[in-house]
N, C-alpha and C positions, 0 to 999 in steps of 0.2 A: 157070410164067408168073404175074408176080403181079398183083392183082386192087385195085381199091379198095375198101373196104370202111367202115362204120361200126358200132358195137356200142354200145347204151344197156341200163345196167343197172340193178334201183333194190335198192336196198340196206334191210334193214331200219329203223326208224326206231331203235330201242332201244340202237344201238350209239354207243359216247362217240366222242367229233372224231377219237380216235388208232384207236380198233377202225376207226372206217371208214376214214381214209387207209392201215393198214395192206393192208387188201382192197381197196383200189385198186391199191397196190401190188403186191398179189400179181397180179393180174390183167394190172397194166403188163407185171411180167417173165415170167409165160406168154406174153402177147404178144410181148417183144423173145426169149425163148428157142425160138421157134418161127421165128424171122428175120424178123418183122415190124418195117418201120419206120411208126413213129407220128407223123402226120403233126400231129394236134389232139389235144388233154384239155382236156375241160372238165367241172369240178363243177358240177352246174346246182344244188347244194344242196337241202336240207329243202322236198319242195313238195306238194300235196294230192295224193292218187292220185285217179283218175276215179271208182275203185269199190272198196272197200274189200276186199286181199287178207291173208287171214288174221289177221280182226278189226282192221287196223291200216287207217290213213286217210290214211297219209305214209309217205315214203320218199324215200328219199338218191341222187339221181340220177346217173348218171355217162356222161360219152360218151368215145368213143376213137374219132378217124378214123386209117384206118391203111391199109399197102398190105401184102401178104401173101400168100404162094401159099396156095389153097384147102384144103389138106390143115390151114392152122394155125386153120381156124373150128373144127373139129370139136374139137381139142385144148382150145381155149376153151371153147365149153360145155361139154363135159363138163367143164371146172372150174368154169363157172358150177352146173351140176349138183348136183356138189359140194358146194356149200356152201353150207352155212343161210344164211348172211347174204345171200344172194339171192334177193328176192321174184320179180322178173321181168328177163325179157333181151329185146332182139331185134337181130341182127345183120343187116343188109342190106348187099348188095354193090350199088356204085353206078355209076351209068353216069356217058359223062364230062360229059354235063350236067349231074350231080348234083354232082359235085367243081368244075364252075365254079362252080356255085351254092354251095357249102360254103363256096370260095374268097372268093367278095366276102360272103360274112357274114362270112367273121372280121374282113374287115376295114372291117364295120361297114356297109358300103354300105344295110343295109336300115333301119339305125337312123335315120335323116336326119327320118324324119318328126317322128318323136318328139324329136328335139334342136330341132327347131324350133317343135314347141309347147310345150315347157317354158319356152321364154327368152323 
C-alpha cells in the first residue's frame, strides 16, 4: 500500500552547484528505483543551520514529496546513511491533511500576504 511521504535533507555546504545536484540526483533515482512517484522537489538552497553540525553553519537543503510503499524509506536512509555529503535527513510520512496542505502551497496559496505588502 503506498503511503505519502516527505524527506528534507541538508547536504554539506562545501560541495560545487554540480557535486550537489549530482547527490540529488542520486537520491531522486533511489527513490524512483524503489517505485516511488515524486510528487514535489524543491531546492530550498544555501540557508543558515539552527545550530552548527560538524563545525559548519550552512547547508544545502532539499525536499522530496513523494508516495511510496513503506518498505522504500528504509532503502533511502540507509543511503542517506551512506553518504558523507549528508549532514541531516528527516523523512515523515503525511496524513491527508498534510498533503492538502502540501497541496495549496505549491500553489502559492500562502504567499498572498506577502505579495501584497510588497506592491
Amino acid at each position: 500500500m503506498t503511503r505519502n511521504y516527505e524527506t528534507v535533507f541538508i547536504l554539506t555546504p562545501v560541495l560545487s552547484e554540480a557535486q550537489m545536484k549530482d547527490a540529488v540526483d542520486k537520491f531522486r533515482e533511489v527513490l524512483k528505483g524503489t517505485g516511488a512517484e515524486i510528487v514535489n522537489d524543491e531546492n530550498w538552497g544555501l540557508k543558515k543551520l539552527a545550530y552548527p553540525i560538524t563545525q559548519k553553519t550552512t547547508g544545502f537543503y532539499h525536499l522530496f514529496e513523494f508516495k511510496a510503499e513503506p518498505s522504500a524509506i528504509n532503502k533511502l536512509e540507509t543511503e542517506y546513511r551512506r553518504d558523507e555529503k549528508i549532514m541531516r535527513f528527516l523523512t515523515t510520512a503525511l496524513d491527508k491533511h498534510a498533503v492538502i496542505y502540501n497541496e495549496r502551497r505549491r500553489k502559492g496559496e500562502f504567499n498572498k500576504k506577502k505579495e501584497e505588502a510588497a506592491s
